[in-house]
DRENZA-492559 format. One record per residue (C-alpha): residue in one letter; residue number from 0; y, x negated, z. Coordinates in steps of 0.25 Angstrom, whole numbers, plus 5000, padded with zeros to 4 digits. Example, Ala and Ser with C-alpha at 12.3 -4.5 7.8 and 13.67 -1.06 7.14 Angstrom:
2
 r   k   yy   xx   zz
 A   0 4982 4951 5031
 S   1 4996 4945 5029
***
This chain:
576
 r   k   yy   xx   zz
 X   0 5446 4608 5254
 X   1 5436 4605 5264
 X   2 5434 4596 5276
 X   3 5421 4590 5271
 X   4 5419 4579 5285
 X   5 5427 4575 5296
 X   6 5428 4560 5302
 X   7 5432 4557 5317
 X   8 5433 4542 5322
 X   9 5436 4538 5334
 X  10 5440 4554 5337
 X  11 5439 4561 5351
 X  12 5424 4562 5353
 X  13 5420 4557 5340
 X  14 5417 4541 5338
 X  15 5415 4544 5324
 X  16 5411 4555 5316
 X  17 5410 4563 5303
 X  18 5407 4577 5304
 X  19 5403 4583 5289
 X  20 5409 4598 5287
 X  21 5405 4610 5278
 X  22 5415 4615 5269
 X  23 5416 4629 5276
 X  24 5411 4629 5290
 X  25 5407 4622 5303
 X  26 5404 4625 5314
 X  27 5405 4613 5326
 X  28 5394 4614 5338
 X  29 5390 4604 5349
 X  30 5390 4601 5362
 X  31 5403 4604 5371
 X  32 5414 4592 5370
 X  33 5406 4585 5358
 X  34 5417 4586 5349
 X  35 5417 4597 5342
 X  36 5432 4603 5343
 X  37 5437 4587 5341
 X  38 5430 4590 5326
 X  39 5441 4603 5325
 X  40 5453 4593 5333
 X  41 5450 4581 5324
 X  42 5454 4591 5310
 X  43 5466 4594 5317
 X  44 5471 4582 5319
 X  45 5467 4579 5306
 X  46 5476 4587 5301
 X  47 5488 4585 5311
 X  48 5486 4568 5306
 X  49 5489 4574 5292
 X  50 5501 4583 5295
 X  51 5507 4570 5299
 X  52 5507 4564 5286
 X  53 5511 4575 5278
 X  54 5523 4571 5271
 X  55 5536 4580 5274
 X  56 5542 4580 5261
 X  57 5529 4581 5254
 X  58 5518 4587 5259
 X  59 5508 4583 5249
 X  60 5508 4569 5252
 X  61 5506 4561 5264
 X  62 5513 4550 5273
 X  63 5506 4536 5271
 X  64 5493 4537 5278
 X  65 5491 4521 5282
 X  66 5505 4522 5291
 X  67 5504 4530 5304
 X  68 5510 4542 5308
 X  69 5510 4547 5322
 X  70 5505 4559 5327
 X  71 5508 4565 5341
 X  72 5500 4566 5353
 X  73 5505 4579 5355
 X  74 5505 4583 5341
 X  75 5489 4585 5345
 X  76 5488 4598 5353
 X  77 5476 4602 5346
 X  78 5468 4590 5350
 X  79 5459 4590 5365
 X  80 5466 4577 5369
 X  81 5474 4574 5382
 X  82 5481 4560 5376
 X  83 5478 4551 5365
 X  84 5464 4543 5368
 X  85 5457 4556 5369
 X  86 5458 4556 5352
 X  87 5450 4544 5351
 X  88 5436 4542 5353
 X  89 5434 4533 5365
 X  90 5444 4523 5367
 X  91 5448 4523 5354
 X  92 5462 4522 5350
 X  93 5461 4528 5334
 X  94 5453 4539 5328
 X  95 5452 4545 5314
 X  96 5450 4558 5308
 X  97 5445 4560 5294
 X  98 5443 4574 5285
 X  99 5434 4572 5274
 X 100 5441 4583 5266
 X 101 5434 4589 5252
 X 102 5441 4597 5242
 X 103 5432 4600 5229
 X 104 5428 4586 5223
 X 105 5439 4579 5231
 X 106 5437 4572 5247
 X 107 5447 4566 5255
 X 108 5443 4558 5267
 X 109 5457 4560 5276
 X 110 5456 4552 5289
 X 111 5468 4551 5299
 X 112 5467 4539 5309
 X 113 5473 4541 5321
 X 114 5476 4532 5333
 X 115 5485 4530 5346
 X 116 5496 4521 5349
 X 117 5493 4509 5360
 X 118 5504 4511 5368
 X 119 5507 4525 5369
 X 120 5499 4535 5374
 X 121 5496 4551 5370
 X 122 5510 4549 5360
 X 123 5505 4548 5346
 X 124 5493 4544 5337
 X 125 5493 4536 5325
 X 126 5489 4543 5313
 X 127 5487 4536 5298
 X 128 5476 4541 5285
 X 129 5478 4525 5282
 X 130 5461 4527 5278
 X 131 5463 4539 5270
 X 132 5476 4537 5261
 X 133 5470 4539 5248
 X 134 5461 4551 5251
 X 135 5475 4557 5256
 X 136 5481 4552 5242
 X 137 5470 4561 5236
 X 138 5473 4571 5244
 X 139 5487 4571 5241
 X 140 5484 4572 5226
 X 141 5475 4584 5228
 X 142 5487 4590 5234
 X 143 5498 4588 5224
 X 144 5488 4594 5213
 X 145 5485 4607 5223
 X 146 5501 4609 5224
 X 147 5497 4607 5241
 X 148 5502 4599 5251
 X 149 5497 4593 5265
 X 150 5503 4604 5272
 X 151 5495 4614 5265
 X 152 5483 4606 5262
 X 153 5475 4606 5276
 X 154 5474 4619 5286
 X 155 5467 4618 5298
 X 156 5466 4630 5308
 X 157 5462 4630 5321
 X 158 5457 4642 5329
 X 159 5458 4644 5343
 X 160 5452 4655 5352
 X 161 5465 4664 5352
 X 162 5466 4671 5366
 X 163 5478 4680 5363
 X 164 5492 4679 5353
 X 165 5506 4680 5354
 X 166 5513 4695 5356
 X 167 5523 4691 5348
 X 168 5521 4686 5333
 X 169 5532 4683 5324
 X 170 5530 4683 5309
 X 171 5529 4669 5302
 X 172 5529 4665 5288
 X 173 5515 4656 5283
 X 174 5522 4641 5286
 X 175 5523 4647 5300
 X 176 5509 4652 5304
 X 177 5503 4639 5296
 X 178 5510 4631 5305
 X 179 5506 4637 5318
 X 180 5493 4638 5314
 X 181 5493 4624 5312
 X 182 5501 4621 5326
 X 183 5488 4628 5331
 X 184 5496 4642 5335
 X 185 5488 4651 5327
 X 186 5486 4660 5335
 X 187 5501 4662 5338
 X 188 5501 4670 5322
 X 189 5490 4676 5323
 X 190 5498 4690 5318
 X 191 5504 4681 5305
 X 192 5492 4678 5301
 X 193 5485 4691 5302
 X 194 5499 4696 5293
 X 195 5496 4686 5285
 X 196 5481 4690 5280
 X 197 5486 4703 5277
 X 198 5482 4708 5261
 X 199 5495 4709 5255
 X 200 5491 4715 5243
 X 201 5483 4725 5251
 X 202 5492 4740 5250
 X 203 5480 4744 5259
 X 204 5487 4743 5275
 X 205 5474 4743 5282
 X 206 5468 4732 5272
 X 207 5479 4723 5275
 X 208 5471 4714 5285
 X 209 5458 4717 5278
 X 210 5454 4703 5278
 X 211 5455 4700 5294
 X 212 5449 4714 5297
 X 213 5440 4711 5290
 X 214 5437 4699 5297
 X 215 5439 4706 5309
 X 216 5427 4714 5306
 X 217 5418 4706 5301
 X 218 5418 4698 5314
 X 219 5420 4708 5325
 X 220 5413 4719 5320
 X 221 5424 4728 5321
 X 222 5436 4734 5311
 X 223 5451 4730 5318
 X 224 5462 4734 5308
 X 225 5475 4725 5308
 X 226 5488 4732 5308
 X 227 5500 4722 5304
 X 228 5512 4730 5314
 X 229 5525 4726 5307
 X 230 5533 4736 5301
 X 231 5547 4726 5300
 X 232 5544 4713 5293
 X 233 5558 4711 5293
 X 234 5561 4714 5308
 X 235 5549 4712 5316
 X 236 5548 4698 5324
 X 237 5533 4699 5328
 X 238 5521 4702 5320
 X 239 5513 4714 5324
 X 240 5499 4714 5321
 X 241 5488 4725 5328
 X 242 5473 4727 5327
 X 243 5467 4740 5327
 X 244 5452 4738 5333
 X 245 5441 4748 5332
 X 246 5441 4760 5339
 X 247 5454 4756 5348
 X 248 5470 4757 5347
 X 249 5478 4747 5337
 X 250 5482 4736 5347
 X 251 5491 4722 5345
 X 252 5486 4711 5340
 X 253 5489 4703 5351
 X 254 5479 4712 5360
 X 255 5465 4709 5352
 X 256 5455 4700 5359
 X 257 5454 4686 5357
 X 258 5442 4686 5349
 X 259 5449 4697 5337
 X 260 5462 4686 5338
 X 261 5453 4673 5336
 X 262 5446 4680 5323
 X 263 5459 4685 5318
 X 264 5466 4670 5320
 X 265 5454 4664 5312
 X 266 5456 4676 5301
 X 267 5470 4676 5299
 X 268 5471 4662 5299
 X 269 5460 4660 5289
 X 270 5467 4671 5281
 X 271 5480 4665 5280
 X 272 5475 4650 5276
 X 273 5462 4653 5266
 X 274 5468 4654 5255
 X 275 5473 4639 5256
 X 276 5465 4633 5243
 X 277 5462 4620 5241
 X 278 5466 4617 5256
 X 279 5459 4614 5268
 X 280 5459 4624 5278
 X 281 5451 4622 5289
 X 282 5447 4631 5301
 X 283 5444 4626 5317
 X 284 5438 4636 5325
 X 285 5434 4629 5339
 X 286 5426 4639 5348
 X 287 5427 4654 5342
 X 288 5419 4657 5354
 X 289 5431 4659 5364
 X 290 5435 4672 5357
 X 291 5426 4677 5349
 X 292 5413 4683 5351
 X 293 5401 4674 5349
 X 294 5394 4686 5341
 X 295 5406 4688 5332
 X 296 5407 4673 5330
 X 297 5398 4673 5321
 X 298 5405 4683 5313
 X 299 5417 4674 5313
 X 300 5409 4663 5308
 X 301 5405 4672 5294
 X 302 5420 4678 5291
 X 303 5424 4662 5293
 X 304 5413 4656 5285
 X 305 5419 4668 5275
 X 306 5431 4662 5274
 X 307 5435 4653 5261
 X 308 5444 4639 5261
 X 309 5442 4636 5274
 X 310 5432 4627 5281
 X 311 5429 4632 5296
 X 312 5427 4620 5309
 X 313 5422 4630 5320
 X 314 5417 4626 5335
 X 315 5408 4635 5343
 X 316 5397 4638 5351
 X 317 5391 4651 5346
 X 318 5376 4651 5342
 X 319 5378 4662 5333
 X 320 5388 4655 5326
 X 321 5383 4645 5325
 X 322 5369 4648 5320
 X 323 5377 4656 5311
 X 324 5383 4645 5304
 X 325 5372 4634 5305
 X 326 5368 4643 5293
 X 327 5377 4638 5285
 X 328 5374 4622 5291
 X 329 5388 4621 5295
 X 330 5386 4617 5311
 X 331 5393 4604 5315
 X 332 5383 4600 5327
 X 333 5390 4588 5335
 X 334 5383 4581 5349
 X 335 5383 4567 5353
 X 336 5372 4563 5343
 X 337 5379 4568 5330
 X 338 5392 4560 5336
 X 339 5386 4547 5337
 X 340 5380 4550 5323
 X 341 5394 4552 5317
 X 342 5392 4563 5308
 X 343 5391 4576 5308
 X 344 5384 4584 5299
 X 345 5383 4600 5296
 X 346 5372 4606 5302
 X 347 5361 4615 5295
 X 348 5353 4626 5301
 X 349 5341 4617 5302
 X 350 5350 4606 5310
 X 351 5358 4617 5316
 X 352 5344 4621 5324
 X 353 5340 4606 5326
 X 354 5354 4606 5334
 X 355 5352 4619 5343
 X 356 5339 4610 5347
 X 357 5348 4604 5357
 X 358 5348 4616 5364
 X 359 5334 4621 5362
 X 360 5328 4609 5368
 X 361 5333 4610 5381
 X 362 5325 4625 5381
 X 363 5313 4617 5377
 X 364 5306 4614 5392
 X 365 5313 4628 5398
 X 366 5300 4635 5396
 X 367 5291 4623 5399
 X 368 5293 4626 5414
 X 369 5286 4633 5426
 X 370 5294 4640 5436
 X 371 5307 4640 5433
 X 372 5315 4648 5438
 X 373 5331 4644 5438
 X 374 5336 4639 5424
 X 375 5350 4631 5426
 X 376 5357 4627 5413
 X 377 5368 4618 5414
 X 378 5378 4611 5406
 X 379 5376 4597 5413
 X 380 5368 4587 5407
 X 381 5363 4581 5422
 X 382 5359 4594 5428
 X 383 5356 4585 5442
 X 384 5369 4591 5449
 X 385 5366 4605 5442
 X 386 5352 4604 5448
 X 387 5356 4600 5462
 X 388 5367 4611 5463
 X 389 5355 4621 5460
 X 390 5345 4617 5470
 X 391 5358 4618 5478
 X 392 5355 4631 5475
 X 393 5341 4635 5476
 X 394 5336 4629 5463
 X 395 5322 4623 5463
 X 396 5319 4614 5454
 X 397 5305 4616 5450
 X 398 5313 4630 5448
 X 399 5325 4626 5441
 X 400 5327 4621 5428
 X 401 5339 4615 5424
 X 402 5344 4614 5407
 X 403 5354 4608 5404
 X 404 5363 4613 5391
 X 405 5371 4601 5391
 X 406 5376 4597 5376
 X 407 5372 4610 5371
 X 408 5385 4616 5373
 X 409 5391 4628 5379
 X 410 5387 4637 5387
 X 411 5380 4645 5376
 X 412 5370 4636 5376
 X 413 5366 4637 5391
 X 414 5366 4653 5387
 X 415 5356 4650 5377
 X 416 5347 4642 5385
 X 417 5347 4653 5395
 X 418 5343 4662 5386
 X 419 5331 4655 5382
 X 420 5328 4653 5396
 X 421 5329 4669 5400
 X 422 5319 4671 5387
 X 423 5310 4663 5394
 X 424 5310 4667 5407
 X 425 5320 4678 5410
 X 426 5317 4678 5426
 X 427 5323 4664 5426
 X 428 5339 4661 5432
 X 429 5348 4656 5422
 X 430 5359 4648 5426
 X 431 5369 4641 5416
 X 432 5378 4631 5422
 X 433 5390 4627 5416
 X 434 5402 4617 5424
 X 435 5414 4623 5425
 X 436 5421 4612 5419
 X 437 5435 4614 5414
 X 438 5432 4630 5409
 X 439 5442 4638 5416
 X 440 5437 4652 5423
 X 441 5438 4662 5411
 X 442 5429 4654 5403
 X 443 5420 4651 5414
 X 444 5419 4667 5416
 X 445 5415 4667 5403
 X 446 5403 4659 5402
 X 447 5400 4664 5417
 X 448 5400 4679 5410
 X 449 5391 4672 5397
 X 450 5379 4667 5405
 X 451 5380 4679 5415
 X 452 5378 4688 5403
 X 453 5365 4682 5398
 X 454 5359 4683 5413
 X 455 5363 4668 5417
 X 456 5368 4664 5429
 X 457 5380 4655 5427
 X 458 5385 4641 5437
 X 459 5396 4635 5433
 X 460 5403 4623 5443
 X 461 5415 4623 5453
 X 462 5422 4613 5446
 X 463 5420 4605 5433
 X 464 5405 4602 5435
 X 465 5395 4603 5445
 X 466 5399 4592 5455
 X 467 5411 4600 5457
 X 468 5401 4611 5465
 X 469 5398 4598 5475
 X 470 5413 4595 5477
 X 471 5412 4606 5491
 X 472 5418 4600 5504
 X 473 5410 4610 5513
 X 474 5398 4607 5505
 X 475 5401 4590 5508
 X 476 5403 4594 5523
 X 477 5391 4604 5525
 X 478 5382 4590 5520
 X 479 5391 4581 5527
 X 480 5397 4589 5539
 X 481 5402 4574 5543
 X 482 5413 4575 5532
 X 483 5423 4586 5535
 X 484 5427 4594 5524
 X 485 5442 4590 5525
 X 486 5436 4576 5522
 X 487 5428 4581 5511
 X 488 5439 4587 5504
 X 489 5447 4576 5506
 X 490 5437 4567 5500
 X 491 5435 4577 5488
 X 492 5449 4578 5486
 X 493 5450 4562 5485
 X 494 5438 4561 5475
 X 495 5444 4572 5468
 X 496 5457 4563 5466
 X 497 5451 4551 5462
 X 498 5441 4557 5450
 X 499 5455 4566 5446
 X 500 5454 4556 5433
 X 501 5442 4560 5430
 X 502 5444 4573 5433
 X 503 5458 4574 5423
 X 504 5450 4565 5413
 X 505 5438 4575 5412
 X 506 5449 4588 5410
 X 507 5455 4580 5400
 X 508 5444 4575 5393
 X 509 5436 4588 5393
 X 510 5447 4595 5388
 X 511 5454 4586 5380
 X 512 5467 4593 5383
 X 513 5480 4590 5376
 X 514 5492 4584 5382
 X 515 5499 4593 5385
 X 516 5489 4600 5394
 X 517 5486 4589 5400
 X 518 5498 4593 5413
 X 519 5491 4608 5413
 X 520 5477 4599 5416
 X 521 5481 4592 5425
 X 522 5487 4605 5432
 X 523 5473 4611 5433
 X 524 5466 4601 5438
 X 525 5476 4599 5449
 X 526 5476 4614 5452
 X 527 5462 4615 5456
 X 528 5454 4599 5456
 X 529 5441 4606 5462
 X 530 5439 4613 5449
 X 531 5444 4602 5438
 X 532 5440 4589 5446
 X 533 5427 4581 5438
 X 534 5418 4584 5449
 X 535 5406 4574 5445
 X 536 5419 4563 5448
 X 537 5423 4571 5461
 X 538 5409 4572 5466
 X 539 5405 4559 5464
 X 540 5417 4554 5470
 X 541 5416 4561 5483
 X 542 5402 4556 5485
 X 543 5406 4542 5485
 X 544 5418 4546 5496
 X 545 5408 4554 5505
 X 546 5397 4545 5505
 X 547 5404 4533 5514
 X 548 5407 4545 5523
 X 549 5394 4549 5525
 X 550 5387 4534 5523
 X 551 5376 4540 5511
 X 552 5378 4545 5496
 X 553 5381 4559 5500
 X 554 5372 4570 5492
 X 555 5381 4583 5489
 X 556 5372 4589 5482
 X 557 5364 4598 5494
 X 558 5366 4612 5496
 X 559 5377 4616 5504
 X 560 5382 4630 5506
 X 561 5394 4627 5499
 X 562 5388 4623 5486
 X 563 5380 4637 5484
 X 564 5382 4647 5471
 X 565 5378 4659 5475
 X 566 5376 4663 5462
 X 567 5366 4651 5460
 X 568 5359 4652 5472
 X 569 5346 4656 5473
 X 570 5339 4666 5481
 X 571 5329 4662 5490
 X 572 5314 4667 5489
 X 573 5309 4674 5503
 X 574 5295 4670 5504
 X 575 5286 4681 5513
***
């Protein structure tokens, strides 16, 4: 069983949409915050709608579909919202979410309609099939002749970048591990799972974890050996599982890097639900980047596509990856155009080439002009405040040319812009900026270290964007001595105040957070406002409260002391 499309109405982002899937693998790209994880939340909620029809007494049959049933607000943790409107497209106040599900000869079109109560807010959501009863009949049908039941029917497993796991790990039996994999706590069994691949019929002891070592090899180039520790079924609490790496001592599992643990979660899990027959089985991975290493992705990406009975949703940004798989014509490209289309379509090579256009053609004029010296590649789409902050800093502009990577995503594509531009015209500076946004400091180090390594000098703002960088009191009062900087502060400090809506909105919306860390938000934004505050709000704000004091539209964008990078600034030329 396959999911052969899937329909969004009215859903987060999406106004309306079909998105067309192949039967084994796609892979989801576009822009940043066009939707693309909304694809991956909108099959598990699909799912989570179902589990609320399932009839307790008999599993292979479902509640009425065209009476409500009521699903819980908290009950969706795996969802990017921070209270119930943020599910609906726009003001709406109902969405639906419909698989178009295959098996053989047979379709089922399964839509769950969802919506929201007047009255109460961020409680509960509506939830009926009232459009899909007798595809659901069908189903149900297919399901008694199979001997299954809706319990066993639908798998959906999601993958997250796995940072460490538990020390302690007790045993637990297969009802256990599918449900907490299916509560999203994978990662918390990650040693059952890898007991549970072992070849039983195997009298070889080093060939008992063939099929994940295997794995292991294929996709980190290296041989690991798995040693299950136990010698007391009957006593021992914990599972004890440890890998012996090449050319270094036996170690805990619990020691490995982040990068062995993610492949061994996708692995073990695969392991333990492939042999599902007849059933759907469906694998989200969102980012594989985090953990693992962008030249072993694309290993990854050939032991999954490997895999039998399972059909793979995966998210990244890897080049490699994915000009790997556009092969195959399994790219799922959305932007803004493809939304309003309404459909999305798989991609083929040729088309797959047509979209990394949109990147091409903003190299097409770099090597059209004379005399430029200072490349600046930013993330804004309106580079004007970019531009002044760099004549700020010595930039001229019959110099200096400014590119935008603006909807081309990430910052990989800023790195292979800079690229080109270094293969053109390697005595050039080459500055990426990217705004510091809500990125914390570990992951801004990151990137820091990323464009560093390719020779790149790296700006990234004070605060959210790049108004924050304007936001100085001692630079206000080296313009305007006539405002002390205690006034100035204080007049920051109101216009801070009243954009804080904006300000908390932004966080929420950016992030999408869930309810619960919505206290936790709040928290961090109180702890330090000069680095959370929307700073194109503040900084517009201010101006309007300084320019009565001062009788004229104040400019705040001349050079001051206090506004200079050192690591931006130019050197000045000594002319002889």
């Amino acid at each position: 069983m396959r999911i052969k499309s899937i329909q969004l109405k009215d859903f987060k982002t999406y106004e309306k949409i079909k998105i067309n899937c192949d039967s084994s693998f796609n892979v989801i790209i576009g822009p940043n915050n066009i939707g693309k994880s909304t694809i991956i939340e909108a099959i598990l909620l699909w799912e989570e709608c179902l589990k609320l029809f399932i009839q307790g007494r008999n599993n292979k049959k479902l509640y009425i579909g065209t009476k409500d049933r009521y699903l819980g607000f908290s009950n969706l943790y795996f969802l990017r919202i921070s209270n119930d409107s943020d599910l609906f497209f726009s003001n709406k106040k109902s969405t639906s979410v419909c698989l178009n599900l295959e098996n053989g000869d047979e379709n089922y079109t399964l839509k769950f309609n969802i919506g929201k109560p007047e009255s109460i807010k961020d409680s509960y959501f509506k939830v009926n099939y009232k459009d899909s009863c007798t595809d659901f009949e069908k189903l149900s049908d297919f399901l008694n002749q199979e001997n299954l039941n809706y319990t066993n029917i639908f798998y959906t497993y999601q993958t997250k970048p796995i940072s460490q796991i538990v020390k302690n790990e007790p045993f637990y039996n297969n009802g256990q591990i599918l449900k907490k994999i299916s509560l999203g706590k994978s990662h918390e069994l990650i040693r059952n799972k890898i007991l549970k691949s072992k070849t039983r019929n195997n009298t070889i002891v080093t060939e008992k974890f063939k099929y994940l070592e295997t794995k292991l090899k294929n996709i980190l180039e290296a041989d690991f050996q798995i040693k299950w520790k136990n010698n007391n079924l009957t006593d021992d609490e914990y599972v004890k599982i440890s890998i012996k790496p090449p050319f270094t001592k036996e170690v805990d599992i619990s020691l490995m890097g982040s990068g062995f643990l993610q492949i061994l979660e996708i692995f073990s899990t695969l392991q333990f639900i492939s042999n599902r027959q007849n059933c759907l089985n469906v694998i989200l991975i969102d980012e594989p980047d985090s953990h693992i290493h962008s030249n072993l992705q694309v290993n990854l990406l050939n032991e999954l596509l490997n895999e039998q009975n399972i059909q793979v949703f995966i998210i990244t940004h890897n080049e490699n990856l994915i000009d790997s798989v556009s092969e195959k014509g399994n790219i799922l490209f959305i932007n803004e155009q493809i939304k309003k289309l309404g459909e999305v379509n798989k991609s083929s090579k040729e088309t797959f080439d047509f979209i990394k256009n949109e990147l091409s053609a903003k190299l097409l004029d770099i090597n059209k002009k004379q005399g430029i010296k200072n490349y600046i590649i930013s993330e804004d789409e309106n580079i004007e405040l970019i531009k002044s902050y760099f004549e700020i800093h010595g930039y001229k502009n019959n110099e200096t040319e400014y590119i935008s990577y603006f909807g081309c995503d990430t910052i990989g594509s800023a790195l292979v812009i800079g690229n080109y531009i270094k293969n053109l015209s390697s005595d050039s500076k080459i500055i990426i900026h990217r705004d510091k946004d809500y990125l914390d400091e570990e992951t801004i180090q990151k990137i820091k270290e990323k464009v560093e390594n390719k020779g790149f000098t790296f700006f990234t703002t004070k605060g959210v964007d790049i108004e924050s960088n304007f936001i100085d009191s001692q630079h206000i009062n080296c313009l305007y001595p006539e405002l002390s900087i205690d006034d100035i502060n204080n007049l920051i400090d109101e216009a801070t105040n009243e954009t804080e809506r904006d300000s908390i909105d932004r966080i929420l919306k950016r992030y999408a957070l869930k309810k619960e860390s919505g206290i936790k938000l709040l928290d961090m934004y109180n702890e330090n406002k000069e680095r959370y505050r929307y700073g194109k709000k503040v900084f517009s704000r201010l101006k309007g409260k300084i320019q009565p004091l001062i009788g004229e539209n104040p400019n705040l964008l001349r050079e001051t002391e206090f506004l200079i990078n050192d690591d931006l600034k130019l050197e000045t030329e000594i002319v002889e």
